[in-house]
C-alpha positions in Angstrom: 93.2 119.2 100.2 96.6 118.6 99.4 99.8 117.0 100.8 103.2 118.5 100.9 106.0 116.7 100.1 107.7 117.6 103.4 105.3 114.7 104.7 106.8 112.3 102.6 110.4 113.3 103.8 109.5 112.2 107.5 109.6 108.6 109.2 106.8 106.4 108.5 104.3 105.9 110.6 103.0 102.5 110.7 99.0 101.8 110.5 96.9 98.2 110.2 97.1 97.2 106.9 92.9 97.2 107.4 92.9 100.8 106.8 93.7 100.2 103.0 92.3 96.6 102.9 89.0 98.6 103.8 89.4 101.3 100.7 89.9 98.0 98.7 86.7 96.3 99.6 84.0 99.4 99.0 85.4 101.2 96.4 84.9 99.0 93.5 81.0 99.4 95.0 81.2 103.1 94.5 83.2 102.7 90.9 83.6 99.0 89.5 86.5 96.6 89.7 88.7 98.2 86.9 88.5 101.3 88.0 89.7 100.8 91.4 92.9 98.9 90.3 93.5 101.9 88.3 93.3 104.3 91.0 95.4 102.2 93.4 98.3 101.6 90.7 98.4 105.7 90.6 98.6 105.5 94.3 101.7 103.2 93.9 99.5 100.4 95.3 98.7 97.8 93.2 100.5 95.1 95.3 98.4 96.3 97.8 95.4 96.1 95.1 96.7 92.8 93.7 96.9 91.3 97.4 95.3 92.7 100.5 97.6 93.6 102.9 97.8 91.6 106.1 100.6 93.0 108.4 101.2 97.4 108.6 101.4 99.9 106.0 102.7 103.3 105.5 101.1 106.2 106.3 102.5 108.2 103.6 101.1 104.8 101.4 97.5 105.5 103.1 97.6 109.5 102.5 98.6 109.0 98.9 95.5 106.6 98.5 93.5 109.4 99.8 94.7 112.0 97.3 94.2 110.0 94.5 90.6 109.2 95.6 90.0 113.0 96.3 91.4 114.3 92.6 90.0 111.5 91.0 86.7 111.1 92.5 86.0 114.5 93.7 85.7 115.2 97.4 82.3 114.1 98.2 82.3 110.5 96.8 85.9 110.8 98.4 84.4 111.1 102.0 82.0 108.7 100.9 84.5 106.1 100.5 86.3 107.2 103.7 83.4 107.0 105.5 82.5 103.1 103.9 86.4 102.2 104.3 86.8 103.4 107.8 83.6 101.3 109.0 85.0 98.1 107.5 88.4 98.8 108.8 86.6 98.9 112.3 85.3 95.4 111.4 88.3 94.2 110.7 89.6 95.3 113.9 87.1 93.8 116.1 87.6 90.2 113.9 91.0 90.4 114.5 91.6 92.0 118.1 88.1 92.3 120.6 87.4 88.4 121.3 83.6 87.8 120.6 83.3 87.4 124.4 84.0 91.2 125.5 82.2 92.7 122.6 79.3 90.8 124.5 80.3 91.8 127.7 80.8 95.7 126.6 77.2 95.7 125.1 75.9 94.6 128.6 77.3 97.3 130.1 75.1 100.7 131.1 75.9 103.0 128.3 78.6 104.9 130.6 80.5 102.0 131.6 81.2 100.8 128.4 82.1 104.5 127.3 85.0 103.9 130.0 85.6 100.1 128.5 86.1 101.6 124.9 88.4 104.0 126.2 90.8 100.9 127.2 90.2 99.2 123.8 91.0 102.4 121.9 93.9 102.8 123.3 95.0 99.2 123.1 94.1 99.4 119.4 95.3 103.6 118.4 98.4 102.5 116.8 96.1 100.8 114.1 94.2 104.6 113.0 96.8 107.0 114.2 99.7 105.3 113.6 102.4 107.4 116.2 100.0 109.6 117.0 99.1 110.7 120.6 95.7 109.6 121.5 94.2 110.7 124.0 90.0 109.6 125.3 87.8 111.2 127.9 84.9 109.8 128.9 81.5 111.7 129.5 79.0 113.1 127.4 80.4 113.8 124.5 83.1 111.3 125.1 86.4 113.2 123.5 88.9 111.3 121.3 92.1 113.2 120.1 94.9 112.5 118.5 98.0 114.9 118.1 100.0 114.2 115.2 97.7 112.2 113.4 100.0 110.6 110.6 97.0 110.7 108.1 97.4 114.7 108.7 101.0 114.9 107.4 101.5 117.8 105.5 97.6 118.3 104.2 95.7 121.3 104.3 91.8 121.6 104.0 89.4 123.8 104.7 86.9 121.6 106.6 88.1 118.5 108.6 89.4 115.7 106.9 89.3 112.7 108.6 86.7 110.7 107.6 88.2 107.5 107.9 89.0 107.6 111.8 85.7 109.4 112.6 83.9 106.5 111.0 86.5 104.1 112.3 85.2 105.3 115.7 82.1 105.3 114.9 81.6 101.7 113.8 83.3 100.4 116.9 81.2 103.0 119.3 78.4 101.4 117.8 79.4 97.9 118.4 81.1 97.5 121.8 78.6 100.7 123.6 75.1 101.3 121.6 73.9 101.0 118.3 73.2 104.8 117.3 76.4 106.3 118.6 77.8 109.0 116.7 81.1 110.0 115.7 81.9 113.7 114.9 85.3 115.2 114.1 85.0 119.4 115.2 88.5 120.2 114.8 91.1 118.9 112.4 95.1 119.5 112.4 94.9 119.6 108.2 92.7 122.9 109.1 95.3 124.1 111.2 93.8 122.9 114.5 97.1 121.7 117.4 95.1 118.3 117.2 92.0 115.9 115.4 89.1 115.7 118.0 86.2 113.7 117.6 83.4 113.9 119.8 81.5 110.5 120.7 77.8 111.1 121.2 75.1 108.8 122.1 
């Protein structure tokens, strides 16, 4: 599951700088302290190690994270830490941009309505885990997410889909502002060669 450097030629995308603040928080859980700055300074990230990024980062910054977590860590603890990251990130995002007041109101809602409410909210909040990506959200059951270009998808192949992060992301804030219990799946990936990342919602 590597990236070419063709993806580092392009325009940046810009993410929240949650979605490496997140990989900072759990992955001295997984490994210790020390190693974790070492793995970020062979990202090129120790700033971002040193001090937790506040404002948007680079998506070639965030897939070069990813890489070193997969050669160094191998690709299941790799997920693993995708998967932790990407549910923090999500707490991050609803501390920072879902007032306490409508995460109550969504979690009043029948299951379906708030389905349709999350739709609004990810959208609002896509540019955060897809960067300039095209999302797209369609409610029913499986609610769909997509996103065409996913920046994180750059120039990487892999055999199964890649995406842990966002399909954890997802998750986390499916869980929050609709039921406990919801599900995030990603069935089709664009670093398997699929035209677009599609996660299915279930509940």
């Amino acid at each position: 599951m590597t990236p070419s450097s063709a993806a580092t030629d392009a325009a940046p995308a810009w993410l929240a700088g949650s979605s490496i603040t997140g990989i900072a928080e759990v992955l001295p859980m997984r490994v210790g302290s020390r190693a974790s700055q070492t793995l970020f300074e062979a990202a090129g990230l120790l700033d971002a190690w040193c001090q937790r990024p506040q404002g948007k980062v680079g998506d070639a910054e965030l897939r070069r994270l990813h890489q070193v977590l997969r050669e160094a860590l191998g690709l299941p603890t790799a997920r693993a830490v995708a998967r932790d990251a990407g549910a923090r990130a999500a707490d991050h995002l609803l501390a920072m941009h879902v007032p306490r007041w409508r995460q109550a109101l969504l979690r009043r809602l029948p299951a379906a309505w708030a389905v349709r409410a999350l739709r609004g909210e990810l959208l609002r909040l896509a540019w955060t885990f897809a960067g300039d990506g095209e999302v797209q959200v369609h409610p029913g059951r499986p609610t769909v997410v997509t996103i065409r270009g996913n920046p994180l998808c750059k120039g990487v192949q892999s055999a199964e889909p890649a995406c842990d992060f966002v399909a954890a992301l997802l998750e986390r804030l499916a869980t929050v502002l609709v039921r406990p219990g919801c599900r995030v799946i990603e069935t089709d990936c664009e670093s398997c060669g699929a035209p677009e990342c599609r996660f299915e919602l279930r509940w």
